[in-house]
Structures are given as structure tokens and as C-alpha cells.
N, C-alpha and C positions, 0 to 999 in steps of 0.2 A: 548361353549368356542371357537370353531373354527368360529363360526358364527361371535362370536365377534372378533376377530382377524381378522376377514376377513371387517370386516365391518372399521374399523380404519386404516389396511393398508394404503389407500390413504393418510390420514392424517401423518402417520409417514414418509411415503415416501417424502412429503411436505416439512416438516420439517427437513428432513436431507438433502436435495437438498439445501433450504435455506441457514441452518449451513455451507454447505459445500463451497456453494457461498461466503458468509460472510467470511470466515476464508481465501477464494484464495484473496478477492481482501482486508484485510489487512495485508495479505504476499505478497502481488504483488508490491507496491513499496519498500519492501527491497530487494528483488530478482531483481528488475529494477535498481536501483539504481545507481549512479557510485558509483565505487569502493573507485578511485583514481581522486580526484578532483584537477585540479589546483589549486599550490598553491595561487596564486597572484589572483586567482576569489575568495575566502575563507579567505582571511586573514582583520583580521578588519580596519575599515575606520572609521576616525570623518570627520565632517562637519570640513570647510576650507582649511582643506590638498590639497595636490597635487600629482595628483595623478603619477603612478611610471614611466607609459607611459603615455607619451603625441602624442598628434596626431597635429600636424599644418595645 
């Protein structure tokens, strides 16, 4: 029984390194994220409007 255990280690090792990977980088952009976003970058736009700033 320890033979076997010993022998799949690696493999389990694998696979929770992997898991553990997978799990930081789809918690990584909500931990990134901005919190507090502008509001006038975020707020909806249609086609033809004008926009709020203008720049000449």
C-alpha cells in the first residue's frame, strides 16, 4: 500500500499545483480589478450622440 502511494505521489502533486494555478488566475482579475470606476468611462453611449466632453 505505501509502494502505491508512493508511486502516484507525483501525480497528485501534479494535479494540485495545476488546481491551484487555475483557481489564482480566475481569482486574479477580481482581486485586480478597479473597484471604483469612472463614472462618465461606464455610463452608456448609442451611436450619433455627443459626446459629454469635447476636445477642439
Amino acid at each position: 500500500m505505501n509502494q502505491l502511494f508512493l508511486d502516484y505521489l507525483p501525480i497528485v502533486v501534479f494535479l494540485a499545483v495545476c488546481l491551484g494555478l487555475g483557481i489564482a488566475l480566475m481569482a486574479a482579475p477580481f482581486l485586480i480589478a478597479v473597484q471604483n470606476p469612472d463614472p462618465e468611462k461606464v455610463s452608456p453611449t448609442s451611436a450619433g450622440s455627443t459626446p459629454s466632453t469635447t476636445r477642439a
